[in-house]
BABAKOL-302295 format. One record per residue (C-alpha): residue number from 1; residue in one letter; x, y, z. Coordinates in steps of 0.05 Angstrom, whole numbers, plus 32768, in hexadecimal, padded with zeros to 4 digits. Layout:
residues N
NODE     n   res     c1     c2     c3
NODE   NUM     A      X      Y      Z
...
end
This chain:
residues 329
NODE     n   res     c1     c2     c3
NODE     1     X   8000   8000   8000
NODE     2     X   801C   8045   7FEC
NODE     3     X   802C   8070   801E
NODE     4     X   8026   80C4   8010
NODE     5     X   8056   80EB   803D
NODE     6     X   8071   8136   8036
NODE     7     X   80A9   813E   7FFC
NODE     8     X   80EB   813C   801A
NODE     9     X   8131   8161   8011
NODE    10     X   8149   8121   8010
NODE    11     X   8152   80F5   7FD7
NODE    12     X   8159   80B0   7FF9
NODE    13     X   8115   80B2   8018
NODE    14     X   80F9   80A3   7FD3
NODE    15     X   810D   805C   7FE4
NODE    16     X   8107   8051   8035
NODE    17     X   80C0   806A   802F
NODE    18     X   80A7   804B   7FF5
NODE    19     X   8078   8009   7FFD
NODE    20     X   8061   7FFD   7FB1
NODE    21     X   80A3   7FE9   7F8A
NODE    22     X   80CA   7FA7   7F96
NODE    23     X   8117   7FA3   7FA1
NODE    24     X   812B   7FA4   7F62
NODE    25     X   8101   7FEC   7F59
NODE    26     X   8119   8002   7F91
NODE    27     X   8165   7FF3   7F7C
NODE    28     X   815D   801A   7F41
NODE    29     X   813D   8054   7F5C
NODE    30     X   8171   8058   7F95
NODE    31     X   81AF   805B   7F64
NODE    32     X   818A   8093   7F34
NODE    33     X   8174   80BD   7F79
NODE    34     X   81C3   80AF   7F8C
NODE    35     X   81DB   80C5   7F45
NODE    36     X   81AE   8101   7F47
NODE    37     X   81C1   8117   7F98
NODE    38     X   820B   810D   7F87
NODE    39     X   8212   813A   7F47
NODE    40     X   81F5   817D   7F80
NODE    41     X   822C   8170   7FB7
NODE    42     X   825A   819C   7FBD
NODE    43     X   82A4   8175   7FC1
NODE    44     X   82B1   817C   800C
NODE    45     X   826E   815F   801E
NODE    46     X   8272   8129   7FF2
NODE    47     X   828C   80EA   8021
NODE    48     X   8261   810C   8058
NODE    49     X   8217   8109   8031
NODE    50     X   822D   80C1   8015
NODE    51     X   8235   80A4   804F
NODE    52     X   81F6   80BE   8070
NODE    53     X   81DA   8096   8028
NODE    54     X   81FF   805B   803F
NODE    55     X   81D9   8061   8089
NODE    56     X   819A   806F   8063
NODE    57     X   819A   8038   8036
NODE    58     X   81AD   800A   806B
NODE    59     X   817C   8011   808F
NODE    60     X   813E   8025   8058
NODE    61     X   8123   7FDD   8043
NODE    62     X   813B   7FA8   8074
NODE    63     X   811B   7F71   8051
NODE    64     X   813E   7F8A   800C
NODE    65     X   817F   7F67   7FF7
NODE    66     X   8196   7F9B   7FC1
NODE    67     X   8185   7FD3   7FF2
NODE    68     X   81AD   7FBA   8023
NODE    69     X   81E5   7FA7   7FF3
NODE    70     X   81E8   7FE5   7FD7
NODE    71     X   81F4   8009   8022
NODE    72     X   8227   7FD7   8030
NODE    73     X   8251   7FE4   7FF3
NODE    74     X   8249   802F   7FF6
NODE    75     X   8264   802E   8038
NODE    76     X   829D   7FF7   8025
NODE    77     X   82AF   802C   7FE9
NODE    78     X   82B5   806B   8018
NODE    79     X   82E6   8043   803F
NODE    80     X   8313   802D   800B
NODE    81     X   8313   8074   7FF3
NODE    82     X   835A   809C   8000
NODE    83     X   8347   80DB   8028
NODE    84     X   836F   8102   7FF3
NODE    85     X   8348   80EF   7FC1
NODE    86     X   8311   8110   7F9D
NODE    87     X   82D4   80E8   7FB5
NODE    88     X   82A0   80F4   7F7D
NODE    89     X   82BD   80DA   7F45
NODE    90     X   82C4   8099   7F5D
NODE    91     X   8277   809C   7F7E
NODE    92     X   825A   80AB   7F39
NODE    93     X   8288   8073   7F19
NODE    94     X   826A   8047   7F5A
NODE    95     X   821E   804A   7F4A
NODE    96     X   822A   8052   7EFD
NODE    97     X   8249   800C   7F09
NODE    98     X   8214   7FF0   7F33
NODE    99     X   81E2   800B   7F02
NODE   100     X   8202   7FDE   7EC5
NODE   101     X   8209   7F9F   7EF8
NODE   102     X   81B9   7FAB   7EFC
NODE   103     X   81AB   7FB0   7EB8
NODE   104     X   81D6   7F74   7EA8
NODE   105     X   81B2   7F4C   7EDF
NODE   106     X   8171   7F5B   7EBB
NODE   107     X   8184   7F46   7E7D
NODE   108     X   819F   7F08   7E97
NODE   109     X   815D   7EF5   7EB7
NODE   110     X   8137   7F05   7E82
NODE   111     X   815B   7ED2   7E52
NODE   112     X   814E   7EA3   7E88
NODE   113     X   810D   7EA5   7E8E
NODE   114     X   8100   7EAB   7E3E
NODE   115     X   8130   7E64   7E45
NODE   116     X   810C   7E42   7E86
NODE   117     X   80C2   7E58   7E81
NODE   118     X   8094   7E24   7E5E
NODE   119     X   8073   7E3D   7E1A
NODE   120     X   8020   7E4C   7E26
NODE   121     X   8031   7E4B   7E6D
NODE   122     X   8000   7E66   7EA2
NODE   123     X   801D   7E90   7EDA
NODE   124     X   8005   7EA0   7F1C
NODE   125     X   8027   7EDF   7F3F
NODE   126     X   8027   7F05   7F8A
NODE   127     X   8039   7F47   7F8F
NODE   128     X   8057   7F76   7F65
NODE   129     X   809A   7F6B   7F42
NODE   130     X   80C9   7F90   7F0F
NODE   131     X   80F3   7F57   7F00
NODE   132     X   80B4   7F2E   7EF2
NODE   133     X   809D   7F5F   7EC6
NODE   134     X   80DD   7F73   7EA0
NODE   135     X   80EA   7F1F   7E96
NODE   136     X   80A1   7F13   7E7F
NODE   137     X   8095   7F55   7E54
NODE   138     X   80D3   7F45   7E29
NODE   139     X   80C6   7F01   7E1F
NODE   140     X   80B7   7EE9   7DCA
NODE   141     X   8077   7EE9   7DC0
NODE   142     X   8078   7E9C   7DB7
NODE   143     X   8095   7E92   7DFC
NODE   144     X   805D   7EC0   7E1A
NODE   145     X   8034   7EA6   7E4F
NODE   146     X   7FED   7E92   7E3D
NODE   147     X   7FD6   7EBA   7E7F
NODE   148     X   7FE6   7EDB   7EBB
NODE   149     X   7FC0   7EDB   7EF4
NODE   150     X   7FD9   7F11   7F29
NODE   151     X   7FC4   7F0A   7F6E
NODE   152     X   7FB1   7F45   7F88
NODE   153     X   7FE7   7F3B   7FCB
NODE   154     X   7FBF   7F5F   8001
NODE   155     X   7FCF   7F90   802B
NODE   156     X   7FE2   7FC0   7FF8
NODE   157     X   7FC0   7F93   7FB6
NODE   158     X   8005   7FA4   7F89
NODE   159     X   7FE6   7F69   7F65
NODE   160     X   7FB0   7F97   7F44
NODE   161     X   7FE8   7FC3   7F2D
NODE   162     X   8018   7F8F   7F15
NODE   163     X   7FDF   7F74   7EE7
NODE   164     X   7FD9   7FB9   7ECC
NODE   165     X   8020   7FBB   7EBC
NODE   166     X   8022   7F71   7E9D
NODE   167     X   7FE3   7F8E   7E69
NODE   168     X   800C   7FC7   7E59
NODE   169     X   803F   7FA1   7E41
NODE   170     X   800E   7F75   7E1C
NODE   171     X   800A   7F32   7E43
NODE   172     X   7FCE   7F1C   7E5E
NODE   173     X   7FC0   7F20   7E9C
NODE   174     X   7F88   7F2A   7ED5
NODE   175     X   7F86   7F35   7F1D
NODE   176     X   7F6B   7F0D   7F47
NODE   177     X   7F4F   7F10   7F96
NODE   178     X   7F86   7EEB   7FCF
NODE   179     X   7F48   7EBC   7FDF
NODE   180     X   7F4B   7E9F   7F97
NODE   181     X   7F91   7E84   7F99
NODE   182     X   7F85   7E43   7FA3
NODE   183     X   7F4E   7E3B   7F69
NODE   184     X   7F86   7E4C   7F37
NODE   185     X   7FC2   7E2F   7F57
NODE   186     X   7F9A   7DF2   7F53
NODE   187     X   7F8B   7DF9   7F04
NODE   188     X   7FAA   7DC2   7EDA
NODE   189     X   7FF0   7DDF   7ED2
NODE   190     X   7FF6   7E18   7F00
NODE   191     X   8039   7E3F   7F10
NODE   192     X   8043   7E70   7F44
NODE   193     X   8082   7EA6   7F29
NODE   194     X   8097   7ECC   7F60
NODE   195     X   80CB   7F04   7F67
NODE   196     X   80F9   7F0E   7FAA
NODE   197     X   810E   7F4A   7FD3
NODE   198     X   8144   7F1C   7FF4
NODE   199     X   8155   7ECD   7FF0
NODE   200     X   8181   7EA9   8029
NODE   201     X   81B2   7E76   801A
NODE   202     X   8189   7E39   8038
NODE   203     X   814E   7E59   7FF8
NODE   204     X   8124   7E7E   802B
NODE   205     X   80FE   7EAB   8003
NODE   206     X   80F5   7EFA   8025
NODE   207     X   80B2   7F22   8005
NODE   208     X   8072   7F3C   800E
NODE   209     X   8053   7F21   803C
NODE   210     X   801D   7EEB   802A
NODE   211     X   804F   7ECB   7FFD
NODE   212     X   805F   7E96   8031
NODE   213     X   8012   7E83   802A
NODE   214     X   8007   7E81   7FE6
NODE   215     X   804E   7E5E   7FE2
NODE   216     X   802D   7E21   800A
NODE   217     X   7FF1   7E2A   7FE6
NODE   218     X   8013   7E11   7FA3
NODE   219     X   8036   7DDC   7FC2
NODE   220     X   7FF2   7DC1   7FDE
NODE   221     X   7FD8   7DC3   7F96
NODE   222     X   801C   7DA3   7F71
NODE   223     X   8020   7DE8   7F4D
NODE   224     X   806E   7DF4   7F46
NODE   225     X   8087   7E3B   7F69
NODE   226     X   80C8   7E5B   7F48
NODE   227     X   80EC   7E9A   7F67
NODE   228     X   8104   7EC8   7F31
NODE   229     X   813E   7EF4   7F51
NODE   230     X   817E   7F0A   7F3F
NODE   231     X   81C6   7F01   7F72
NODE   232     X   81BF   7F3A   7F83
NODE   233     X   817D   7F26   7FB1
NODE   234     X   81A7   7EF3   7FC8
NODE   235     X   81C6   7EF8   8018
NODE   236     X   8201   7EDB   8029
NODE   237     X   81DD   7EC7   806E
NODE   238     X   819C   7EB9   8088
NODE   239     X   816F   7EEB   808C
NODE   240     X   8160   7EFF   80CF
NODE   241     X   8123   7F1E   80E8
NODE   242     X   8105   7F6A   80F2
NODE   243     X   80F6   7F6E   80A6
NODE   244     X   80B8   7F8E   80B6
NODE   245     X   8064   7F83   80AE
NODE   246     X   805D   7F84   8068
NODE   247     X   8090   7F44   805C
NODE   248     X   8093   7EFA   8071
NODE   249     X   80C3   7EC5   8065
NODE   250     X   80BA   7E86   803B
NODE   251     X   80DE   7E3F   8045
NODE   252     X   8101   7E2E   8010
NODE   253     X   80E6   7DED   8010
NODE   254     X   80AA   7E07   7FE9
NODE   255     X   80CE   7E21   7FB8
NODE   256     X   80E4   7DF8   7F79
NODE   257     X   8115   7E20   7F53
NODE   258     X   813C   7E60   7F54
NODE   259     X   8142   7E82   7F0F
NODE   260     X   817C   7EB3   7F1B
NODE   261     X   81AA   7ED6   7EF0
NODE   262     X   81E1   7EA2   7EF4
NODE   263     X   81B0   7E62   7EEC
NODE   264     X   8182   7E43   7F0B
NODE   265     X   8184   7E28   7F5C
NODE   266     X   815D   7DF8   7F7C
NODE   267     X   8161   7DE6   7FC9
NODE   268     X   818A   7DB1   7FE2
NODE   269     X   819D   7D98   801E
NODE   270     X   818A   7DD8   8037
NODE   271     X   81AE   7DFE   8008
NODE   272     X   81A4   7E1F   7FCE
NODE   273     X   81C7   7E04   7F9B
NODE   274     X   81D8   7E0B   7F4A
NODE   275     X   81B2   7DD1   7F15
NODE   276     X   81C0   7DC5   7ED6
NODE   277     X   816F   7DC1   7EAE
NODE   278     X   8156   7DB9   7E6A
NODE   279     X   8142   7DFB   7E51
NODE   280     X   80F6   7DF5   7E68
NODE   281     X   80D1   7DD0   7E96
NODE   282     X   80C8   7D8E   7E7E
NODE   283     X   8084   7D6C   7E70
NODE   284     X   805E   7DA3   7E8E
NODE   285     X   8012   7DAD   7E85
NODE   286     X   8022   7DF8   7E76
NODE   287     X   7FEE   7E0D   7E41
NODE   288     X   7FA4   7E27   7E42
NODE   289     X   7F71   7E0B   7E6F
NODE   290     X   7FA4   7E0D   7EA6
NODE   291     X   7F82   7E3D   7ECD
NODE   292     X   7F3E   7E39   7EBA
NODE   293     X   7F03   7E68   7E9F
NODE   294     X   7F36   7E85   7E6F
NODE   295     X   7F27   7E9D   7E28
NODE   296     X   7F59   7E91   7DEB
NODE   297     X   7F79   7ED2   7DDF
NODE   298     X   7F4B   7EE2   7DA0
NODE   299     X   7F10   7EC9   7DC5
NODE   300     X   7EDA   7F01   7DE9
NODE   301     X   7EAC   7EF4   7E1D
NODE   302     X   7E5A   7EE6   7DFC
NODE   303     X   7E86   7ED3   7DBC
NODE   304     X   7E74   7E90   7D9F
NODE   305     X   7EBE   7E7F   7D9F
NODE   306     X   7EC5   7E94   7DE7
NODE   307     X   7E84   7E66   7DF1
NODE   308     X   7E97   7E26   7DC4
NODE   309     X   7EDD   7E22   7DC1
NODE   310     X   7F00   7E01   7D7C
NODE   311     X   7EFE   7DB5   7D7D
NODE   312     X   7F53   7DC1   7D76
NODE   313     X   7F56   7DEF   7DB6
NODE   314     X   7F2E   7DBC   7DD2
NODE   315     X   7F5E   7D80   7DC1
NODE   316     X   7F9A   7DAE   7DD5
NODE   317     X   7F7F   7DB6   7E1A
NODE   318     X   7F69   7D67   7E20
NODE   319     X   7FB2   7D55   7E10
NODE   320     X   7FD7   7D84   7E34
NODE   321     X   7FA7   7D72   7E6F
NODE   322     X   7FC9   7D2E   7E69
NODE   323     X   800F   7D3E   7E6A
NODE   324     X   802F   7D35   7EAC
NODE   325     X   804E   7D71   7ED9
NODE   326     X   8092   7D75   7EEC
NODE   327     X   80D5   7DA2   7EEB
NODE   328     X   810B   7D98   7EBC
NODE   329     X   8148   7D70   7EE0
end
């Protein structure tokens, strides 16, 4: 749920009060607020205002990994810096740097996803994500999901808004009410796709909170649940408590795979750890019918396509029906 507060001097605010974007938002807008603060100090107050950043991002988003990671390293850079050396130059060549590694993460996910994600695939989503919607929105056309149905992740329903931005880009895609997550994650071929604002090593998943819910949810139905997150989401420790009310944690146990920028993970042994897969999931039921009530794409409602479907949709759906569900090894 937004929050409205009183403009502010400063620039970092923009991200420790904002409750709509995800982590990977939130990086972004961090480094271009840094990029814009940094070009109006004056050289002798340079280290000073960037390390009151460093506090601020610190301590903005607990629960975000690339928030945190990006106060840690500002801080680890103002110490390595000679005190006879000129301090902005090397800031601006800092978050110019972390902007690339950002970009490049992107693009690396996306070609995942385009790789991994099952062709007329039916997605279920909670809450609002960028990467989600930067992966999917670039996808081929023939690698498109059929349909996306976006919960609407109460308090704060980012879900409604996240559909929005999915039509926009022109996928289809609904929202749909918290209560009805179990009617679709129990549809013939059901994935959940869910982003991350942090990941532990032992695959504990960190994000808004009703994921942990609708997590179990899919595992109670057999519908597979993939995290799509980049390292830099990643901790190099558990995460630890005091991440706030708007976020829960979710065992790793009910997740199936990790689709990251360097491959995909999968938990083992309590660890999260690298697999080699086909290039999709293997044998899936992915197609249309999966979720149920859905029109073909050409199809409107009171149409007599919409009411009879085409004796070949129809044998589509019976045989992909009849194909088993299961991840690629």
């Amino acid at each position: 749920m937004a929050i409205r507060r009183a403009a502010s001097t400063e620039p970092w605010r923009s991200v420790a009060e904002n409750r709509t974007l995800g982590a990977a938002a939130l990086e972004r807008t961090a480094l271009r607020a840094l990029l814009g603060d940094l070009r109006q100090w004056p050289e002798p107050r340079v280290r000073a205002r960037a390390r009151r950043w460093a506090r601020a991002l610190r301590s903005a988003q607990p629960a975000m990994a690339p928030i945190q990671r990006l106060g840690r390293e500002l801080s680890a850079l103002l110490t390595r810096l000679p005190p006879t050396r000129s301090a902005k130059p090397a800031l601006r060549g800092w978050v110019l740097g972390e902007s690339r590694r950002a970009a490049n993460e992107t693009s690396r996910l996306i070609a995942l996803v385009g790789r991994r994600l099952p062709r007329s695939s039916r997605l279920v989503t909670f809450s609002r994500s960028s990467t989600l919607l930067s992966a999917l929105s670039r996808l081929p056309r023939r690698r498109r999901p059929y349909e996306i149905a976006a919960l609407r992740s109460n308090p704060g329903g980012e879900g409604v808004a996240f559909a929005r931005d999915l039509r926009r880009t022109g996928l289809r895609a609904r929202a749909i009410p918290d209560r009805a997550a179990r009617q679709v994650l129990d549809g013939p071929g059901a994935l959940l796709l869910l982003g991350a604002d942090a990941v532990a090593p032992d695959g504990s998943l960190l994000h808004k909170i009703g994921t942990h819910r609708v997590a179990r949810l899919a595992q109670g139905c057999g519908a597979p649940v993939v995290v799509v997150a980049g390292r830099s989401k990643f901790l190099s420790r558990r995460a630890r408590s005091g991440w706030g009310r708007l976020f829960d944690l979710t065992p790793g146990n009910l997740i199936d795979e990790f689709w990251t920028d360097e491959g995909v993970l999968r938990v083992r042994d309590g660890r999260l750890r690298p697999v080699r897969t086909r290039t999709a999931f293997a044998g899936s039921r992915y197609g249309p019918g999966a979720l149920g009530g859905a029109l073909p794409a050409t199809a409107h409602a009171g149409s007599p396509r919409a009411a009879r479907p085409s004796s070949a949709l129809a044998r589509r759906k019976r045989a992909i029906a009849r194909r088993p569900v299961s991840l690629g090894r």
